[in-house]
N, C-alpha and C positions, 0 to 999 in steps of 0.2 A: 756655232756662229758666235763669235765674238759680243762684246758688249756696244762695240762702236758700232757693226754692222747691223744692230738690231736697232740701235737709235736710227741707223742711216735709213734703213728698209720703215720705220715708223713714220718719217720726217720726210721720206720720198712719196709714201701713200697721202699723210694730210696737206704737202704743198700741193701734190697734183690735184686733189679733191678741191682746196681753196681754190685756188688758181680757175680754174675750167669752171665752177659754180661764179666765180666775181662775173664769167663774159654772160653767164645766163642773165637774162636781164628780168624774167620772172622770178628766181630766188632773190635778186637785191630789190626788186622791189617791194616783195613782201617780207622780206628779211629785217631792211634796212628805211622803207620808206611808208609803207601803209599802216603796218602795224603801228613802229614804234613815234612816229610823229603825226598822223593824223588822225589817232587816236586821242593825243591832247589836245589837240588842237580844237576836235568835235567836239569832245566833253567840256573844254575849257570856253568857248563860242556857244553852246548850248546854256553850261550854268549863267552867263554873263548876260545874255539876252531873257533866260526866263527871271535871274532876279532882279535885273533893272525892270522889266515891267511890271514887278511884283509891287517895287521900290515907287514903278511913278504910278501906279494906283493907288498906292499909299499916302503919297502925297500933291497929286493933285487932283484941282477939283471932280467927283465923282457924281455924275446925272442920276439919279433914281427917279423911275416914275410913281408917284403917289398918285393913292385913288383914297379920296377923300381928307384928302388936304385938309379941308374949310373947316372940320372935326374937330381939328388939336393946330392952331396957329405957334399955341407955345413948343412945340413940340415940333414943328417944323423950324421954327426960328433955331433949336437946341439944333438940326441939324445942318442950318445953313451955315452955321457958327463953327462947326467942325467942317466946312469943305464939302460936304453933302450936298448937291443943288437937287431940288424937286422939280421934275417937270410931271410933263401935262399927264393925266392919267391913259391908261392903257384899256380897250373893253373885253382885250381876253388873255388877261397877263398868263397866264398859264403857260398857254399858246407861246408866246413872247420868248419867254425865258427857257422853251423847249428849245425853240428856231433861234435860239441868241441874241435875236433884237434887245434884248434887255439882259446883263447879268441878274439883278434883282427889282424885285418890285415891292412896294411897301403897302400895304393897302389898313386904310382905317377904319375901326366899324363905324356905323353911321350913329350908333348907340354910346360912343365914345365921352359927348361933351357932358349927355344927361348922368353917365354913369360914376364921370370926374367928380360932377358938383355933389352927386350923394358921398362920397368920398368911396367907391367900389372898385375895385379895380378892373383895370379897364383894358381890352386888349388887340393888340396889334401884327398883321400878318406878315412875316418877309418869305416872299413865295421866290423859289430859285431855283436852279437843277443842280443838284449836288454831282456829280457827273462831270461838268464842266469845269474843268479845274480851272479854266482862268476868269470864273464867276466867285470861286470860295476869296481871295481876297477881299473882292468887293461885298458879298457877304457876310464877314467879319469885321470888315469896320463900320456897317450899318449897324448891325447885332451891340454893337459894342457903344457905340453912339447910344443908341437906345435903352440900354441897360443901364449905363452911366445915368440919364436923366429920368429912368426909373429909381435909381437907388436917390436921387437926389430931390427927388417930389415927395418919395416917400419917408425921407427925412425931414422934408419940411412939415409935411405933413403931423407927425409926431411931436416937433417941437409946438406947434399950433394947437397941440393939447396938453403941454406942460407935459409933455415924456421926452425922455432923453432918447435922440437916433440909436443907440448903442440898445434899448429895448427891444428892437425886431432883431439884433443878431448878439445872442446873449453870448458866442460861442464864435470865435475870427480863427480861420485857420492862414498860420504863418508859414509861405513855403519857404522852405533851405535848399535850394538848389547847392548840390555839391558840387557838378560838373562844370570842369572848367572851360576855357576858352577851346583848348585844343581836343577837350575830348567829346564839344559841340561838333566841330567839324571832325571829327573821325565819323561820327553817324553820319552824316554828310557823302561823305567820301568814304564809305564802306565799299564801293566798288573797287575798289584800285586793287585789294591782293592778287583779289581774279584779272584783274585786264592786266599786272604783270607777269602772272602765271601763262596768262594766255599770250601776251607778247615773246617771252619765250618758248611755247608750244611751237609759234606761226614764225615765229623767225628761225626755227630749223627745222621745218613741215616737210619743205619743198627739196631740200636740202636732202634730208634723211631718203625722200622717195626717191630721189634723182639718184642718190649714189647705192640703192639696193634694188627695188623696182626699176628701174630706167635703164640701167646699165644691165640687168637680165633683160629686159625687152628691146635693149640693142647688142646682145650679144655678147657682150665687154668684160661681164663679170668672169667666164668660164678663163680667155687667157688670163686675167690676173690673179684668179685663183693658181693657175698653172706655173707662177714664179713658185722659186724655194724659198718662199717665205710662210713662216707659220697663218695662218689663217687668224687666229688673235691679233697679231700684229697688223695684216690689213684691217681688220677691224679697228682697234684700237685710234689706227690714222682718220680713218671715216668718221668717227665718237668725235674725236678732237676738231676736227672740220664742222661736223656738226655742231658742237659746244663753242665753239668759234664764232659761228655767226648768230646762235641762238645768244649767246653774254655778251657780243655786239649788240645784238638790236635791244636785249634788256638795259643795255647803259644808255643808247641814243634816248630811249623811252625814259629814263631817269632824269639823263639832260633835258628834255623835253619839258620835261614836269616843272621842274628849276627853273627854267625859263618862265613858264606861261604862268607859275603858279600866284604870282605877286598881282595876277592881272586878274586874279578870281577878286570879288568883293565881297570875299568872309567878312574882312571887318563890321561891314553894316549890319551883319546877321549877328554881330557882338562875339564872333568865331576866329579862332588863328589857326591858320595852317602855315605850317615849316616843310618845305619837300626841296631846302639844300642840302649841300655836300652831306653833311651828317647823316642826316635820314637816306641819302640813294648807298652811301657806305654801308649802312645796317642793312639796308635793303637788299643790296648784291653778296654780301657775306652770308645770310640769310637762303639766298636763290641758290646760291652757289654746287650746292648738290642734287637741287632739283632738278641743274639745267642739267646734269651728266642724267640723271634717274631717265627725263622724258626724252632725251637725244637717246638711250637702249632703247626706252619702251616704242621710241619712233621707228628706228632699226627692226627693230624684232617684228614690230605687224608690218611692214613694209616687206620685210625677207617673205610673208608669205602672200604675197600679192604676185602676178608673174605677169601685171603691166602696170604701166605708170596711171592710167585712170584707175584700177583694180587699186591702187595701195591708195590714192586720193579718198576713193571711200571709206575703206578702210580707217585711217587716220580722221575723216572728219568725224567717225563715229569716236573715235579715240579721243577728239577736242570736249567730249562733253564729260567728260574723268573731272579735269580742272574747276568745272563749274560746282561738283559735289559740295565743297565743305561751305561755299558761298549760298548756294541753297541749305544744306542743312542749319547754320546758324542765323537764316533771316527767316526762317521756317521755326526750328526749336532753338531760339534763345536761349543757352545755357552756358553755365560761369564756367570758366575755362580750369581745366584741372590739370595737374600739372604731365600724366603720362598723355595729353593731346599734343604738346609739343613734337612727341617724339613720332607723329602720325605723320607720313607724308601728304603734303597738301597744305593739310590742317593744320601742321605746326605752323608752316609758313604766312598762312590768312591771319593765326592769332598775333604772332609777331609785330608782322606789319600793322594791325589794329594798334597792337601796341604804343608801336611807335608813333603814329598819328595822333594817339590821344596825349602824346607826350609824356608816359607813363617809362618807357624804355624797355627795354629785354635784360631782363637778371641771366648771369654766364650761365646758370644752371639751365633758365630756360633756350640759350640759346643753344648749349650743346647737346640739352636733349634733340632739339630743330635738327641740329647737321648730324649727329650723330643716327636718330632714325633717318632721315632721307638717304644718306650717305650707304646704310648698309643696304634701304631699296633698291639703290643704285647699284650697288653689288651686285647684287644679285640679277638683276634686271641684265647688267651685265654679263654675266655666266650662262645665263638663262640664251643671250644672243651671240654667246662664242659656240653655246651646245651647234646652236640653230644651223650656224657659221660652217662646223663643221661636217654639215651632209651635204652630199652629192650633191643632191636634189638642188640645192639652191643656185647652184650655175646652169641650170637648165631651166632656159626658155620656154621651151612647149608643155 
């Protein structure tokens, strides 16, 4: 067979694979529409709502119930001054702040005013449920109120006996935050290597079962095998139709991100994220061999499925592969060395961290990336032309 004839028989298998998967209206919409857009869309809608209400309990007025008020007047004043309002006391704040009627409650001892005038120190409750996470803002700015006019009575206090404030803290520790802007929101946004690893998983999921499971459980497969065309070569056409709409739906998801991302409000968390052109270019240079690695490794458990539900299982149990290296490094925190690049998965998670923190990918580390995924891929490959070539696989029953 000629050289033309093998493009041609390559180039007739993945138009007709495209083609017939565009009319499936399950594959473009997981291909093309769940994954790679309404994925930003949730996440972006999610951050935007939990840190503006972060942002207006922050700054506007916030009700506390005090029980014993009448105790410490200056000390209420100190917190009406910051936005704090007291109200009326509570008779089973416990109770309260378990059922959420209250984020927190402030409660004062009744021992308070006698213990002040001895000059004793004196102490104050803030009862909350740590649990409710949209109780810990409002318990951090009361904490914080309060602390503030403890350090500052107890300052006064010392000048009131000829000592200097600087005598109760012989020893100030100065922090040096190193971490910049961008590599605040990388922590942030440590989800994304996985949700684009998984974007390209699910955008050629359906793809990958349709054109090996689906087409033995409709028969199909056995005359196509029956052309005199080498069985690599149908292969090959099915990989590319596969990698087709899996690096489609990773770019829609990249556009996605570019668009919505300007609409997150890092700035007020004092954080920058960049996720234009540059970064989805790193990004998909980066993917670039993973998407051929998991289009095999979709192929290959799908060939041993012999129905289209049989290989869906299959494959779901396959989707939890991706999620490894995102588990292992929010689990064991450890400095990135330099043979992890060449890990598939893994090289691509540190990468992409990379890039978000604004740090960038040295060529070394990036052709370790393509260079291990790449020969995965290989293989992965070989592994699913072996497959390719047994009988068995064009038979249904």
């Amino acid at each position: 067979m000629t050289p033309v004839a093998r493009t041609r028989a390559f180039l007739t298998v993945f138009l007709k694979e495209v083609k017939e998967n565009l009319r499936d209206r399950r594959t473009i919409i997981s291909a093309f529409l769940t994954g790679p857009l309404l994925g930003p869309l949730i996440l972006v809608m999610m951050l935007n709502v939990t840190l503006n209400r972060q942002f207006d309990k922050a700054e506007k007025p916030l009700p506390v119930p005090v029980i014993g008020a009448e105790h410490a007047p200056n000390l209420i004043n100190a917190l009406k001054a910051e936005g704090i309002v007291p109200k009326a006391p509570i008779a089973n704040p416990e109770l309260a702040v378990r059922k959420q009627d209250a984020d927190v409650v402030l409660r004062i001892s009744p021992d308070y005013a006698e213990a002040w005038r001895k000059g004793e120190a004196v102490q104050v409750e803030l009862i909350y449920d740590s649990s409710q996470r949209d109780a810990n803002a409002a318990v951090e700015r009361v904490t914080q109120v309060v602390e503030t006019y403890a350090r500052q009575q107890g300052a006064m206090r010392l000048v009131a006996r000829g000592l200097s404030p600087s005598t109760a803290w012989p020893v100030v520790a100065a922090k040096r935050d190193q971490a910049t802007a961008q590599a605040r929101a990388a922590l942030m946004f440590s989800i994304l290597p996985y949700f684009f690893v998984l974007t390209v998983f699910v955008g050629g999921m359906y793809l990958a079962i349709d054109l090996t499971a689906g087409e033995r459980e409709r028969q199909s497969l056995e005359p196509l095998f029956a052309n005199p065309v080498p069985r690599w070569k149908i292969l090959a056409g099915k990989l590319a139709a596969i990698c087709t709409f899996s690096a489609a739906s990773l770019l829609i998801s990249l556009l996605a991100f570019s668009v919505v991302g300007p609409f997150i409000p890092t700035e007020k968390l004092g954080m920058e994220l960049d996720l234009g052109p540059r970064f989805s270019g790193q990004v998909l240079l980066l993917m670039v061999p993973l998407i051929a690695l998991l289009a095999a490794l979709q192929s290959m458990v799908a060939a041993f499925a012999k129905s289209y539900r049989e290989a869906q299982t299959y494959l779901s149990l396959l989707m939890f592969v991706p999620v490894l290296p995102s588990i292992l490094l929010s689990t064991m925190p450890i400095k990135a060395q330099g043979w992890m690049y060449a890990v598939p998965l893994l090289g691509q998670h540190l990468g992409i961290m990379q890039l978000l923190r604004g740090d960038g990918v040295t060529a070394q580390q990036l052709g370790l990336c393509l260079a291990g995924s790449l020969v995965a891929a290989l293989i992965a490959v070989l592994a699913t032309v072996r497959l390719y070539q047994s009988e068995r696989l064009a038979i249904s029953g």
